[in-house]
C-alpha positions as CSV (number, residue, x, y, z in Angstrom):
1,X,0.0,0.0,0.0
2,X,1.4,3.3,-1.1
3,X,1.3,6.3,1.2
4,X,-1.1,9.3,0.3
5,X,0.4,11.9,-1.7
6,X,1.3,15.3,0.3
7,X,-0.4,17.4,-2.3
8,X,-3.7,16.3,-4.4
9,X,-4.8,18.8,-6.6
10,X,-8.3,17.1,-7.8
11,X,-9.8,13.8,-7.9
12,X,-13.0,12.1,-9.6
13,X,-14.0,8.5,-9.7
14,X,-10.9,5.6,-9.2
15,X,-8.4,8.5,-10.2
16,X,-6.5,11.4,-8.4
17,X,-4.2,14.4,-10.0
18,X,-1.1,15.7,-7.6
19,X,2.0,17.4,-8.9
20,X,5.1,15.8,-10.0
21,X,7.1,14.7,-7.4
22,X,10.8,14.7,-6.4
23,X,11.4,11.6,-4.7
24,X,9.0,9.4,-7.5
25,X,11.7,10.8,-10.4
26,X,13.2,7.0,-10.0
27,X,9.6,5.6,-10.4
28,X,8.9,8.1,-13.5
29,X,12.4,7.2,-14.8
30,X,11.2,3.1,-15.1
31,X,8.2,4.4,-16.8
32,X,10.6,6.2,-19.2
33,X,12.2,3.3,-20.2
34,X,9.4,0.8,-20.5
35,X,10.6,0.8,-24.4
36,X,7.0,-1.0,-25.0
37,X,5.4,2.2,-24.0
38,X,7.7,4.9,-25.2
39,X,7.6,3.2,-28.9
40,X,4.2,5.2,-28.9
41,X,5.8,8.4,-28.1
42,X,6.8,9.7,-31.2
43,X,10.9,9.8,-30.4
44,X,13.2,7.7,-31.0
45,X,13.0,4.8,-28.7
46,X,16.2,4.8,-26.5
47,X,17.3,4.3,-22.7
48,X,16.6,7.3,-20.5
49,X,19.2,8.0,-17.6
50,X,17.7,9.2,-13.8
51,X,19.6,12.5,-14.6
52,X,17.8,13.4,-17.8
53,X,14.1,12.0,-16.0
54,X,15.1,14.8,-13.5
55,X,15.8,17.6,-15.4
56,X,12.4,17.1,-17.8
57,X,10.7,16.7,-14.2
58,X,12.6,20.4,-13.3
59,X,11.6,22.2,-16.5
60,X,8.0,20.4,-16.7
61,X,7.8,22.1,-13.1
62,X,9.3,25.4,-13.9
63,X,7.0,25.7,-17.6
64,X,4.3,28.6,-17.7
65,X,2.8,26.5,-20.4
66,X,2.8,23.6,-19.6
67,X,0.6,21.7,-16.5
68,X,1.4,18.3,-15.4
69,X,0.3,15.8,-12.5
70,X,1.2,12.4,-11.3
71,X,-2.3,10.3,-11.8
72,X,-2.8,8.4,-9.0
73,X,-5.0,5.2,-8.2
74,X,-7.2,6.9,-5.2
75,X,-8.4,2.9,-3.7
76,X,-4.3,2.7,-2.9
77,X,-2.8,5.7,-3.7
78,X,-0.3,4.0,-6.0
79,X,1.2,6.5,-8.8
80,X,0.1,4.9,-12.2
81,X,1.1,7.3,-15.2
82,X,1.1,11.1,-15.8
83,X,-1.0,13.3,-18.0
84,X,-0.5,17.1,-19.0
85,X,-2.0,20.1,-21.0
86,X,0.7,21.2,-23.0
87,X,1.0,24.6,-25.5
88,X,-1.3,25.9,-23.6
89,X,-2.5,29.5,-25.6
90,X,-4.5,31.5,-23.1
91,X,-4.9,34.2,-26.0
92,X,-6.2,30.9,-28.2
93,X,-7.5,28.9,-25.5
94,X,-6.3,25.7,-26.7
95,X,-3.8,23.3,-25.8
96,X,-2.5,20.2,-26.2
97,X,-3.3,16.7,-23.9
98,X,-1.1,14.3,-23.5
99,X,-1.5,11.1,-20.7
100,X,0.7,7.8,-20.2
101,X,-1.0,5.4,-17.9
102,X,2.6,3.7,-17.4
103,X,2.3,1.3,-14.6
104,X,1.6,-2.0,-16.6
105,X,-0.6,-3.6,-14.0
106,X,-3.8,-1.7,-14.4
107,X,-3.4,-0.8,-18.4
108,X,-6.6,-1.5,-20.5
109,X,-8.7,-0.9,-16.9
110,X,-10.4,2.5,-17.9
111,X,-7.7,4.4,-15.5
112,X,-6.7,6.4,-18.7
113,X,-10.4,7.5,-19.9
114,X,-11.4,8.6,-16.4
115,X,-7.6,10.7,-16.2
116,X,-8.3,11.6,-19.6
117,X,-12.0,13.4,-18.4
118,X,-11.0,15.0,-15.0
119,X,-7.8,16.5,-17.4
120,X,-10.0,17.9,-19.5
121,X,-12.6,19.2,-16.5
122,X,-9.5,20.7,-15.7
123,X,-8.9,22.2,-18.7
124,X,-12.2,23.5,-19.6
125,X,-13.9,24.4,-16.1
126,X,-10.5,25.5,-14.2
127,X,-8.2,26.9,-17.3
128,X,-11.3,28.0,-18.9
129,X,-9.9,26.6,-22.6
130,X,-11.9,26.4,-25.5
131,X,-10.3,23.5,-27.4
132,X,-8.2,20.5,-26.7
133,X,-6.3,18.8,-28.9
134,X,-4.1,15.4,-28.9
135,X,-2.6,13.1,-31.5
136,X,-1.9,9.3,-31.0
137,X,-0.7,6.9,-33.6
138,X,-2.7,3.9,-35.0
139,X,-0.5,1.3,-33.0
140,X,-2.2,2.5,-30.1
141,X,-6.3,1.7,-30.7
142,X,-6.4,1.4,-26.7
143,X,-5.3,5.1,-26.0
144,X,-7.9,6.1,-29.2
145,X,-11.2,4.4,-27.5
146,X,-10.0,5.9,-23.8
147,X,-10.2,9.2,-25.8
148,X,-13.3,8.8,-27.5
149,X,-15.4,7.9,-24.7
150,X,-13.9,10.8,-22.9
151,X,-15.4,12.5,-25.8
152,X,-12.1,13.8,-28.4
153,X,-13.6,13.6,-31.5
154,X,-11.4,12.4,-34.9
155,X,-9.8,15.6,-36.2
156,X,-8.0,14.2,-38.9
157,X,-5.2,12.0,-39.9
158,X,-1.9,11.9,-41.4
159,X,-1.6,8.6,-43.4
160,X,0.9,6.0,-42.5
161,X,3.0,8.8,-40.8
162,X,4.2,7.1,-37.7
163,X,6.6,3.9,-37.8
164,X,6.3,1.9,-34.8
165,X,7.8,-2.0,-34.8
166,X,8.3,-1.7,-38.5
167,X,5.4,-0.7,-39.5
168,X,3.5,2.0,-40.6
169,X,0.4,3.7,-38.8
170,X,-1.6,7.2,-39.4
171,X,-0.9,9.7,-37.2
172,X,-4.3,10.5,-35.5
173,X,-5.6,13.8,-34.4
174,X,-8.3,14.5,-32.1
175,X,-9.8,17.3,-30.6
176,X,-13.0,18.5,-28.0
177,X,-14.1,21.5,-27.8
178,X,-15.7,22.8,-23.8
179,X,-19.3,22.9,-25.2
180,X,-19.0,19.3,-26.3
181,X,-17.3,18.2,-23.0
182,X,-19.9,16.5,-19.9
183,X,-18.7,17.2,-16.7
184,X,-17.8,13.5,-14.4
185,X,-20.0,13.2,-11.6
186,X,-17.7,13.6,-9.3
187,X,-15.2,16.0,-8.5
188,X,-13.1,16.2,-5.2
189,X,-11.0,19.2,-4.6
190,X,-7.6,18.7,-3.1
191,X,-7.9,16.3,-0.5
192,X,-11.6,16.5,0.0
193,X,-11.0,17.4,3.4
């Protein structure tokens, strides 16, 4: 059993958002080498040393646009992946989403659609965006249907743009805008206390 977080930011359903954290930089640096997820990342797949974890956790922390939490499993408290609005255009009010539900032993569970919603209750009722956009390659249909029934909608595609194992996948874009997003029934603030 994990130990609470010191700091939750917002929680709905089976999921919490916190900030990154200092002392989990050697849990987020095994999640950056778990090559089977970070094929899907659209870089070069590669080892990823604790120092270079800790500086993108530094700047991540230090960005004025961008946001990013640790998602966290609220039945245990166990830190299972991160998600973040990225690019984010006040002026525009847009920005980007991106999410890695990184611990393997609750993938394809419905962690990353209910992350994917309270990011983008976030977004739209806290930020007060307009539009949010993603992309996701074809080699990934799990992360496509967590996004749909968050409610992204298919944007567009670029054909057989992404090589992932050897072979070619569109490179998917998807987008929701705040009148098209339903709130989740639940929302806890911090710690709910």
């Amino acid at each position: 059993m994990w130990e609470p977080p010191n700091a939750v930011n917002l929680s709905s359903g089976r999921v919490a958002f916190g900030p990154l954290r200092e002392d989990l930089v050697p849990l987020y640096n095994t999640w950056r080498n778990d090559f089977w997820a970070q094929r899907t990342y659209g870089n070069p797949v590669r080892p990823v040393t604790l120092e270079t974890t800790m500086q993108g956790v530094q700047r991540q922390a230090e960005s004025t646009d961008t946001y990013v939490f640790t998602i966290y499993r609220r039945d245990t408290w166990q830190p299972i992946g991160t998600c973040n609005l990225q690019n984010v255009q006040f002026d525009q009010g847009s920005a980007e989403f991106g999410i890695g539900i990184l611990e393997p032993s609750v993938r394809s569970q419905g962690y990353g659609t209910e992350a994917t919603r309270l990011m983008l209750f976030y977004g739209f009722r806290v930020l007060g965006l307009h539009a949010i956009q993603l992309t996701c390659d074809g080699a990934n249909p799990g992360g496509q249907r967590a996004y749909e029934k968050a409610g992204f909608k298919l944007a567009g595609r670029y054909r057989e743009a992404v090589l992932v194992d050897a072979k070619r996948y569109d490179l998917i874009h998807m987008d929701i805008l705040a009148s098209e997003f339903v709130d989740p029934d639940e929302i806890v603030w911090g710690s709910g206390a």
